[in-house]
Backbone as CSV, one residue per row, in Angstrom:
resi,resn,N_x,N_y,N_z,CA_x,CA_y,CA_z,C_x,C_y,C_z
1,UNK,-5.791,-13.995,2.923,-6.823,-13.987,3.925,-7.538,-15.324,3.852
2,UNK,-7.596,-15.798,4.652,-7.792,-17.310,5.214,-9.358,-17.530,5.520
3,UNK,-10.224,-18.325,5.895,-11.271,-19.117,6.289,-11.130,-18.305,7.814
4,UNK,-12.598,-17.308,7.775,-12.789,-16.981,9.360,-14.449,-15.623,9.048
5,UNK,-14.085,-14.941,9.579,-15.447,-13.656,9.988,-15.222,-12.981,10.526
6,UNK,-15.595,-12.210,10.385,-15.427,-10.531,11.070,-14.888,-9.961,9.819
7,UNK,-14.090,-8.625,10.268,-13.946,-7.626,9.363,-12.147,-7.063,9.880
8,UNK,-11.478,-7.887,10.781,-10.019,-7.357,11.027,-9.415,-7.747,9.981
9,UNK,-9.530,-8.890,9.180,-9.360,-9.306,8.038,-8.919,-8.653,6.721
10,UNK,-10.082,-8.182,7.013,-10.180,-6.591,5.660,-9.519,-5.914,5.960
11,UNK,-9.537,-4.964,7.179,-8.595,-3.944,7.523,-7.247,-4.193,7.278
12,UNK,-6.602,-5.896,6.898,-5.368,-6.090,7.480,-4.875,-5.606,5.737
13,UNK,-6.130,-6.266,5.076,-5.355,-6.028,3.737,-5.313,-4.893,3.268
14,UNK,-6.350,-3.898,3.574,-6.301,-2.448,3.314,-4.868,-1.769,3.565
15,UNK,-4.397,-2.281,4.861,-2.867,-1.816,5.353,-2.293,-2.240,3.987
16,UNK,-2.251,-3.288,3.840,-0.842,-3.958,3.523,-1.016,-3.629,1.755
17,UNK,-2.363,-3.336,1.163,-2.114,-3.114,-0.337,-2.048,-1.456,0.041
18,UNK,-1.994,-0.402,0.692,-1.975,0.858,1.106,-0.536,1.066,1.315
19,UNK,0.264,0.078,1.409,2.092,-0.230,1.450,2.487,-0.838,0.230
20,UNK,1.354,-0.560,-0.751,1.964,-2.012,-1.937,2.037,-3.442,-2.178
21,UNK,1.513,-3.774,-1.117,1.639,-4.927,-1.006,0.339,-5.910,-1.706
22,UNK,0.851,-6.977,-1.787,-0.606,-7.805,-2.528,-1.184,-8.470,-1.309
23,UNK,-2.260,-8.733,-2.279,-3.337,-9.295,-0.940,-4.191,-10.700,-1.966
24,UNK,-3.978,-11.576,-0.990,-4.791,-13.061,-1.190,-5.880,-13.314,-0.613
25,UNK,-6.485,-14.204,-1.259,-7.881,-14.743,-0.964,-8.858,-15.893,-0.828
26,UNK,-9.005,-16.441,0.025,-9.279,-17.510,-0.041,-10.780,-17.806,-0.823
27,UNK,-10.638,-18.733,-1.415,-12.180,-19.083,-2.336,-13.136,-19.703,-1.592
28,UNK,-14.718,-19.380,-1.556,-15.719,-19.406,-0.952,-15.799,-21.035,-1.038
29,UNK,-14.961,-21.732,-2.061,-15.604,-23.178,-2.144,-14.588,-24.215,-1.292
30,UNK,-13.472,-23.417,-0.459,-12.785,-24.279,0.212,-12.602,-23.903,1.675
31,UNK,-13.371,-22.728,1.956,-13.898,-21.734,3.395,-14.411,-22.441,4.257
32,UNK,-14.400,-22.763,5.633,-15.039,-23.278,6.436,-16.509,-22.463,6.882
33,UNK,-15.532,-21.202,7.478,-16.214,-20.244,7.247,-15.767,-18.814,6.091
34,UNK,-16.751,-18.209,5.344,-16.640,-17.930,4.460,-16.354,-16.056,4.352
35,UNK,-16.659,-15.090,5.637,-17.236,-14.001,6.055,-16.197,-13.471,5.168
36,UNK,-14.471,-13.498,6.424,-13.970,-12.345,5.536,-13.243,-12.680,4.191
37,UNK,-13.318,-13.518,3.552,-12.683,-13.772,2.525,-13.977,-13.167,1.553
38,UNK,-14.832,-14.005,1.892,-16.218,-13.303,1.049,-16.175,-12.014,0.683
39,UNK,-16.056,-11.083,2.410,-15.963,-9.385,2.395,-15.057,-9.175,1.276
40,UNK,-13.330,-10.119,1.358,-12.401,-9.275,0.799,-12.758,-9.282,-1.322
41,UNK,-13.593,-10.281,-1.367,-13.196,-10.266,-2.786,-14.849,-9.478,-2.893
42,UNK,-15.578,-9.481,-2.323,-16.415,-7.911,-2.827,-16.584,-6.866,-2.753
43,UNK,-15.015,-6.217,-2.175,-14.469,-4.837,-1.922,-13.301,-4.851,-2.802
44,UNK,-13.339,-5.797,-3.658,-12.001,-5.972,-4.678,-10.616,-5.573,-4.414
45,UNK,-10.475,-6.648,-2.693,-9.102,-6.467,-2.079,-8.128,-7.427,-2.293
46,UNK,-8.999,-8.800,-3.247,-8.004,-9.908,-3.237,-6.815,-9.552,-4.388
47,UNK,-5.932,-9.655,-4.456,-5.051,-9.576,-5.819,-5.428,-11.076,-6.644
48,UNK,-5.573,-12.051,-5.469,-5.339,-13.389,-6.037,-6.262,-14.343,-5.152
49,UNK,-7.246,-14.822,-5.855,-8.195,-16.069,-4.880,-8.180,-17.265,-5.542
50,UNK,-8.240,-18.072,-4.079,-7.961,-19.406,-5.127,-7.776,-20.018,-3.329
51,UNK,-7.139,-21.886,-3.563,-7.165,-22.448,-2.519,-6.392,-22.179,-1.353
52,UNK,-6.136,-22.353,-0.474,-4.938,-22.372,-0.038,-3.692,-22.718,-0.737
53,UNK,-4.062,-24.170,-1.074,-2.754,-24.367,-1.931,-2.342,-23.706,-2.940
54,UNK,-3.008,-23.337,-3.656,-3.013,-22.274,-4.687,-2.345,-21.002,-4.172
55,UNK,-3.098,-20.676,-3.138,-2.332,-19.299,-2.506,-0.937,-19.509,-2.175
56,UNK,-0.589,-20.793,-1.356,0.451,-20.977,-1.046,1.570,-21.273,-2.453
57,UNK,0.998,-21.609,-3.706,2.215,-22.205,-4.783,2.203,-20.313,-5.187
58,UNK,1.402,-19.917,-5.428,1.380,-18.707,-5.606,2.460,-17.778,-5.296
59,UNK,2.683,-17.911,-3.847,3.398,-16.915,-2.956,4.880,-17.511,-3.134
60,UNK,4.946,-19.181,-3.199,6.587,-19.295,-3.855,7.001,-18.975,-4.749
61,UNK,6.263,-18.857,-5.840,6.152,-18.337,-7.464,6.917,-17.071,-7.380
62,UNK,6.048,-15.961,-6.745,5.850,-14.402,-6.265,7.437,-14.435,-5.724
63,UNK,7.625,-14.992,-4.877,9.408,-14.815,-3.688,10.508,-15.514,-4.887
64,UNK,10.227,-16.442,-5.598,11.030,-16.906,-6.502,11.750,-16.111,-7.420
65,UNK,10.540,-14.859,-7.676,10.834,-13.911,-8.847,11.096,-12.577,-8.224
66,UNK,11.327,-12.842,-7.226,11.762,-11.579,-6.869,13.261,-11.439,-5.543
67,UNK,14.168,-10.974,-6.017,15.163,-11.058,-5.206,15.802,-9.949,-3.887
68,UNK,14.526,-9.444,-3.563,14.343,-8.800,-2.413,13.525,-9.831,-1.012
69,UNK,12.770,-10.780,-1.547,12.019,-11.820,-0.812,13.118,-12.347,-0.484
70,UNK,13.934,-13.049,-1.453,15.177,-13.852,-1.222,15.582,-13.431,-0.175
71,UNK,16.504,-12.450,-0.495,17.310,-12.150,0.301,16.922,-11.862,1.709
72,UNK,15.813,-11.475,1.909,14.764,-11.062,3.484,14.786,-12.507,3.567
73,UNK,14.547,-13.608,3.145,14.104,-14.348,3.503,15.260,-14.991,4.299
74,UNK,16.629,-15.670,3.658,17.922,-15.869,3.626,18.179,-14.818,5.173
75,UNK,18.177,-13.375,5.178,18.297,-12.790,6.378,17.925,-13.276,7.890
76,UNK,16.509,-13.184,7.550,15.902,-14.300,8.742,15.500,-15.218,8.886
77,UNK,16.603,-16.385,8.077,16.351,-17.668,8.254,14.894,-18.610,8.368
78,UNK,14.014,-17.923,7.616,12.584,-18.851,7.529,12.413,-19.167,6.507
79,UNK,12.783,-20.711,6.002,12.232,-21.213,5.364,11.155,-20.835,4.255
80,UNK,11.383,-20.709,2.845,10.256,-20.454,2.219,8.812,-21.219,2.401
81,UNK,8.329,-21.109,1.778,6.635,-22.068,2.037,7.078,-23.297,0.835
């Protein structure tokens, strides 16, 4: 969850850790604006906060070690991050 406000934000991660899934967070000190990232890490939705870049080395780390990403990924031809 990225630099923005409002609250669809939250909801998105509620879905997606409610499927298992992890949920990221962007840190208040690299936010333009700060709302829903703020919301997500004081409803203790982030798995992981930190910069973008951080989020982003993160998430290659995460697909690296796991060979279900791979292979989804390889399926539909997009490029890892």
């Amino acid at each position: 969850l990225l630099t923005g406000m409002g609250e669809d934000g939250v909801l998105g991660l509620v879905a997606i850790r409610s499927k298992g899934g992890q949920s990221y967070a962007q840190n208040a000190e690299t936010c333009v604006v700060d709302g829903m990232p703020q919301r997500a890490r004081e409803l203790g939705l982030a798995d992981f906060v930190g910069t973008p870049t951080q989020i982003a080395q993160r998430l290659r780390e995460e697909m690296a070690v796991d060979s279900e990403w791979q292979m989804t990924a390889e399926m539909i031809s997009v490029p890892l991050i």
